[in-house]
N, C-alpha and C positions, 0 to 999 in steps of 0.2 A: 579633218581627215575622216574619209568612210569607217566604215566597221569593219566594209570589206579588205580596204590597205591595214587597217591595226592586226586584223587575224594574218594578211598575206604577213605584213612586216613580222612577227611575231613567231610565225611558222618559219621563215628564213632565217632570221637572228636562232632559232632552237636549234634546226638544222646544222647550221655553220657550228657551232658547239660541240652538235652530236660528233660531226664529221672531225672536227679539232680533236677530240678523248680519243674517237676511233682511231685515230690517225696515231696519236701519242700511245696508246695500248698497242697498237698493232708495231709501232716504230722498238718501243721494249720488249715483245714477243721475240722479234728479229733479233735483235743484239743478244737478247738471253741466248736463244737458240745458237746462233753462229760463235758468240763468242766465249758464253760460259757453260750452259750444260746443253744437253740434249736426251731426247727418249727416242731409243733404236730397238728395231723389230729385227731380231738375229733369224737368219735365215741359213739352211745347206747342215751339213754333216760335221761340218769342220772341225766343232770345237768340243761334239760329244766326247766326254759325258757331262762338261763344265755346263756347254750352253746347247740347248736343244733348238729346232726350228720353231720359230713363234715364240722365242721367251723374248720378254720387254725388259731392256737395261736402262740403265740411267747413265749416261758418259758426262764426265767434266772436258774442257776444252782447255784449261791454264796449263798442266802436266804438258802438254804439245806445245801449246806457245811457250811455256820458260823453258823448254828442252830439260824437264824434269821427268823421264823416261824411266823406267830402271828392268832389268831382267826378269820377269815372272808377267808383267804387266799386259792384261790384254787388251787390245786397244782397235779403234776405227779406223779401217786407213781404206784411200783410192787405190783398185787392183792396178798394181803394175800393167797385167797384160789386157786389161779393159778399163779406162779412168770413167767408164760411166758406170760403173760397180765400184759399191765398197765391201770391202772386208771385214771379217772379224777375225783377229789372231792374236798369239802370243808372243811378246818378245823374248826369243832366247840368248841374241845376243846383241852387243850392243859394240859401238866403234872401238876397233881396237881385237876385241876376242876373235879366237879362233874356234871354227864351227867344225866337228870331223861331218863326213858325211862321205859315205862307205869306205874309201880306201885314201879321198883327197882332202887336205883341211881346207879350208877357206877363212880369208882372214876379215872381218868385218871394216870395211872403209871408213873413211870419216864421215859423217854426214849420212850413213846410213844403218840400217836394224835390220838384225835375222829373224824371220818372223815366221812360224811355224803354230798352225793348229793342233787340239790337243789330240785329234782323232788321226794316226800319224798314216793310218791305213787309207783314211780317204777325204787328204786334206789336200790343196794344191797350194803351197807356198812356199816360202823361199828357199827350199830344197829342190825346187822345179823352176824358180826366174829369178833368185840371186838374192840378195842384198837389195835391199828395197828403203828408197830413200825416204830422209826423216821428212823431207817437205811431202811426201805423201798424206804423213800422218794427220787425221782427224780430231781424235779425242780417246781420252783413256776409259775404260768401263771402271764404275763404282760399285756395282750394284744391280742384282736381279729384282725388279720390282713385279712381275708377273711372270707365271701364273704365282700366285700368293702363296699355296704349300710349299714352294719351294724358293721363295724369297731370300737373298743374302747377300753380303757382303761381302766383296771380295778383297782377300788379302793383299797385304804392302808387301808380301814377300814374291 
């Protein structure tokens, strides 16, 4: 065999490797991201004074899949009245509670969450499209990781 087939041979056997790691790095990026955490760039009014526009969160995704939800928790969900936007909000209630909201109660359904930003002046949520179902939801927020002066944790309550 030439020297020219030992380098071509050599070059392809490297490559096909490369492309092998890539492929397996890139196949574990995916699965992290979609099914155990993820970093979201919060955007809009909604949730001041908690979360500002351009703060970076860190979300978990298991709370949404074991349906381990609870009332305080803010979480990523698909807008109801746009599923190419997602949200950031609070759940305030959860199946079962009654929500007032000015003179009528509303009772929360099964399979779905009252979800309300903390900014109540200039937030659009389920006091304006209902009861927003649990398969909307995303992921729950852990944690402000940026801007770093204001980095925290956010409470189980």
């Amino acid at each position: 065999m030439s020297l020219g087939w030992k380098v071509i041979k050599t070059f392809t056997k490297r490559s096909v490797v490369a492309t092998a790691y890539i492929g397996y790095v890139g196949c574990v990026l995916h699965c992290t991201q979609e099914y155990l955490t993820d970093v979201v760039i919060c955007q809009g009014p909604s949730m001041e004074p908690t979360l500002f526009s351009h703060d970076v969160i860190l979300t978990e995704h298991l709370s949404i899949t074991r349906k381990k939800i609870k009332r305080g928790d803010i979480i990523i969900a698909k807008s109801p009245s746009n599923p190419r936007e997602y949200i950031c909000k609070r759940i305030k209630g959860i199946p079962g509670d009654k929500i007032k909201k000015n003179l009528t109660t509303h009772v929360v359904p099964l399979g779905h969450v009252w979800l309300e930003g903390d900014n109540h002046s200039n937030s659009t949520d389920s006091r304006t499209y209902g009861p927003v179902p649990i398969g909307l939801l995303r992921s729950r927020a852990l944690c402000r990781i940026f801007p770093f002066e204001r980095a925290q944790m956010f409470s189980k309550t």
